[in-house]
C-alpha positions in Angstrom: 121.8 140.8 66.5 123.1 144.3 66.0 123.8 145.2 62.0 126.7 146.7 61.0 128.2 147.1 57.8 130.3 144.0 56.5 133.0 143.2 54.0 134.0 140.2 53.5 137.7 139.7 51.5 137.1 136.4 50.4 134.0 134.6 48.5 134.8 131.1 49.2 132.7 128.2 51.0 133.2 129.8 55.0 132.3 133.0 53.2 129.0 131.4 51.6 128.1 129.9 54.8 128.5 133.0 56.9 126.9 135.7 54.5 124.3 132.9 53.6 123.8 131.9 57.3 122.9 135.6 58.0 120.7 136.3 55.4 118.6 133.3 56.6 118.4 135.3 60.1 116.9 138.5 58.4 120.3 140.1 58.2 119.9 143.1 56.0 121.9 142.0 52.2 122.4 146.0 51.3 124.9 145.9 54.7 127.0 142.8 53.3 129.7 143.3 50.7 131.8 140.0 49.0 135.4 141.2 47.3 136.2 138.2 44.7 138.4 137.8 41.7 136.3 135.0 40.6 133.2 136.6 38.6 131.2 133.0 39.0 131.7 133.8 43.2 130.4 137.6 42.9 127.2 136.5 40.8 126.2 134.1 43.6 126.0 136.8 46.3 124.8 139.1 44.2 121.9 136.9 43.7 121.0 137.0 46.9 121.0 140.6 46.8 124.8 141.2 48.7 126.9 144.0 47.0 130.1 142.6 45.2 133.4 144.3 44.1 136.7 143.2 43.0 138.5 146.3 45.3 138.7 145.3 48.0 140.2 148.7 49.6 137.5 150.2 48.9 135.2 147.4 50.1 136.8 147.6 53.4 136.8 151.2 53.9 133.2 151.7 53.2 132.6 148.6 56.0 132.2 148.7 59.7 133.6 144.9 59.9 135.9 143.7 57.9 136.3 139.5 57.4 139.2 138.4 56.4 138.3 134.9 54.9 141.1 134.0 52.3 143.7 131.3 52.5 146.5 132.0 55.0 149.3 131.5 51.8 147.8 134.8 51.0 147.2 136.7 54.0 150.6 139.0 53.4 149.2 139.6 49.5 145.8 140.3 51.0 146.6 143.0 53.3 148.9 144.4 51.4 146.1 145.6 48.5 144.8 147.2 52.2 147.2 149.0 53.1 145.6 152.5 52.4 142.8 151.7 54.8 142.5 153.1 58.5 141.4 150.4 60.9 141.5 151.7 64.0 137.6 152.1 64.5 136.9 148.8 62.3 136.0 145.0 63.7 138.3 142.9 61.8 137.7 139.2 62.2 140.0 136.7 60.1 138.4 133.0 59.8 142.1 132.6 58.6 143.7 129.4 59.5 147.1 129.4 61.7 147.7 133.3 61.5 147.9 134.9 64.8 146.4 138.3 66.0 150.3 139.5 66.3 150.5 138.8 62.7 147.8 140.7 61.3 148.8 143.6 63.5 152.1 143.5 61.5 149.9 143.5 58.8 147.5 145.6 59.3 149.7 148.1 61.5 145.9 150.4 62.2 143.7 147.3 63.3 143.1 147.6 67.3 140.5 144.8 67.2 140.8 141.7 65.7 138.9 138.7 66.6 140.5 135.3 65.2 138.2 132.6 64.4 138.4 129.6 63.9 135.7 127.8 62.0 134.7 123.8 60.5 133.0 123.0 57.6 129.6 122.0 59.0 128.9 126.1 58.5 128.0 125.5 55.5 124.7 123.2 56.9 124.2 125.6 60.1 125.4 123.2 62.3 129.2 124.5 62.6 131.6 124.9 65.5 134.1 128.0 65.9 136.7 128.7 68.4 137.7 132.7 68.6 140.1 134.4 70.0 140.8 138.3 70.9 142.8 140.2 72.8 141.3 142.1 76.4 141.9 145.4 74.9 138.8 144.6 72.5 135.6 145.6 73.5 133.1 143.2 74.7 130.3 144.8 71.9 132.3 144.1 69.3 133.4 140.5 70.6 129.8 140.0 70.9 129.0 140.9 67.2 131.9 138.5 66.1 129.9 135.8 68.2 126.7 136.6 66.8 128.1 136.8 63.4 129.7 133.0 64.0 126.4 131.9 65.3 124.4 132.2 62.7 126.0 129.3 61.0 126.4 127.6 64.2 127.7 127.6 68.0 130.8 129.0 69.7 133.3 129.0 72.2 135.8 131.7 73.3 139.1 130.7 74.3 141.4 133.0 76.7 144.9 131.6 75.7 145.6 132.5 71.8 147.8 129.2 71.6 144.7 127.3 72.2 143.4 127.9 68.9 145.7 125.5 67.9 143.9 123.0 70.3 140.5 124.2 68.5 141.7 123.2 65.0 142.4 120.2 66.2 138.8 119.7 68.4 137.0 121.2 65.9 138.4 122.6 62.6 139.4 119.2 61.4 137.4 116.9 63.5 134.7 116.6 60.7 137.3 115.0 58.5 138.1 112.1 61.3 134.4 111.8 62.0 133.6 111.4 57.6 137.0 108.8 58.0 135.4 106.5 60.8 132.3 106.4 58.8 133.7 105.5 55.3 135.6 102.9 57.8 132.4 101.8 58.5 130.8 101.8 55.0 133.6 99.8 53.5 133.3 97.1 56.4 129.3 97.0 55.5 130.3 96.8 51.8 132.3 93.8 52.3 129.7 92.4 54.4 126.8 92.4 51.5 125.1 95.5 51.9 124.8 98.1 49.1 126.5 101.6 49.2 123.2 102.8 49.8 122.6 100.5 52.7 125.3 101.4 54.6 125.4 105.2 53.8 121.6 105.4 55.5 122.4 103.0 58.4 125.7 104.9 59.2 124.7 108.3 58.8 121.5 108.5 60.7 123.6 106.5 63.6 125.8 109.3 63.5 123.2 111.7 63.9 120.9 109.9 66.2 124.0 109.3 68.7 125.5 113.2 67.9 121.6 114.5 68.9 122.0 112.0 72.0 124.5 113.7 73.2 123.6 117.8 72.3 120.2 116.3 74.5 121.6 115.0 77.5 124.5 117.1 78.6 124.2 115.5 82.1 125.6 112.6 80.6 129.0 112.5 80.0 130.9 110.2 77.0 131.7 107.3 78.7 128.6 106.7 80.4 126.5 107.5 77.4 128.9 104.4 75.6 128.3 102.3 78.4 124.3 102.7 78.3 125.0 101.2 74.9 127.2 98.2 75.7 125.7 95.4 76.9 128.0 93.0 79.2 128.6 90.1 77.1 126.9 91.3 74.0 127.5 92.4 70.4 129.0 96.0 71.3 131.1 94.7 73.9 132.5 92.8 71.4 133.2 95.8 68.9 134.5 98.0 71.5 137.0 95.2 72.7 138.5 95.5 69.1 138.9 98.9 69.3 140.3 99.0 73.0 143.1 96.1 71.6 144.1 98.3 69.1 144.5 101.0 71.2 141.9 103.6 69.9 142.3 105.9 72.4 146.0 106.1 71.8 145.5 106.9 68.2 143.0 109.6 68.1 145.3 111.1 70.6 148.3 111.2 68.6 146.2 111.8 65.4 144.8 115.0 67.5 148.8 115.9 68.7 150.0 116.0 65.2 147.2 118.1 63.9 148.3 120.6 66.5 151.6 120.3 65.8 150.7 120.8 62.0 148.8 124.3 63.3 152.0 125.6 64.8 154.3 125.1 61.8 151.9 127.0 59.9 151.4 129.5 62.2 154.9 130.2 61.9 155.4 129.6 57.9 152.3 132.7 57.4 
């Protein structure tokens, strides 16, 4: 991928992964700079060689991209101590959760080209999934850097509707958590059945994996078809699956699914 020069306002965990992610792909660390309060955060990165500061005006000013990866409750705060800083030839790309592009621009009254992104937590092992977002007035170069930059930690998809990045959070962003809550499901059932924690946890997670790399391999196949090469007429998965189609699965992960979106809109609207 093309280097550019990169701030990023925020040293948390989707920073880590990203900066991390990139440094792993030969990405050069004198071009990466971290703005953190938190000393502990700047003395990680600067382990590995990434330029750290506590201004973050004049991180951003010096950078060619700037990432906004802080927690939306501070967005406002955040570009605020950037106020003095002309955008207008800058990529900004905010991993920011439930702020919109119109948003920042209030913000951030310079920035022409913003790319919103949203990420998941599986960044953090190079196996993440981010949705992003920009406007047609930014240009396809610098969308594809903010691709390039997101795939380093993982794959992505463009959306053309802003809206539907509310639909991402909910397919992506915080599917992990409902995958991790079927599995402890899983692992409590086992327990009560006799098997140790560490029984269970290596039965369930390599299932997960093995059936996840089932389906990244066989595209052709779609869900339903891949279940139903599993599911015996008759037989023990039948069985399971006739639990969960009585108690109306389906229906649930819908309205589980719903109500994570509808969750992403009142935030949207509270930051």
């Amino acid at each position: 991928m093309q280097q550019k020069s990169i701030c990023f306002i925020g040293g948390g965990n989707m920073a880590q992964a990203i900066v991390f992610g990139l440094l792993k792909k030969g990405y050069a660390a004198h071009l990466i700079t971290v703005c953190d309060r938190n000393e502990s955060k700047r003395k990680l990165f600067a382990e590995q060689g990434v330029d750290t500061t506590t201004d973050a005006a004049q991180g951003a000013m010096q950078a060619e991209v700037v990432v906004l990866a802080v927690k939306p409750q501070g967005a406002a705060e955040t570009c605020a101590t950037l106020s003095a800083v002309d955008f207008s030839d800058k990529l900004v790309i905010s991993i920011m959760a439930a702020v919109s592009t119109q948003r920042l621009t209030a913000l951030l009254p310079t920035a022409q080209n913003i790319v919103r992104v949203m990420p998941n937590t599986p960044s953090l092992v190079s196996e993440g999934m981010a949705g992003l977002f920009a406007q047609s007035s930014v240009p396809a170069s610098l969308k594809l850097f903010a691709e390039s930059l997101l795939n380093a930690v993982g794959k992505t998809c463009w959306v053309n509707l802003e809206h539907d990045m509310h639909t991402v959070t909910a397919a992506s962003g915080s599917s992990p958590a409902y995958f991790f809550l079927f599995m402890e499901a899983m692992q409590n059932a086992l327990l009560t059945m006799g098997l140790t924690e560490k029984q269970a946890r290596e039965l369930i997670q390599q299932s997960a994996l093995g059936a996840a790399k089932m389906v990244v391999e066989n595209p052709q196949l779609d869900f339903a078809t891949l279940r139903e090469n599993v599911t015996s007429k008759g037989g023990t998965t039948a069985a399971a699956l006739a639990v969960f189609n009585e108690k109306n699965l389906m229906e649930t992960v819908e309205q589980a699914m719903q109500a994570c979106v509808a969750r992403s809109k009142e935030m949207e609207a509270l930051f």
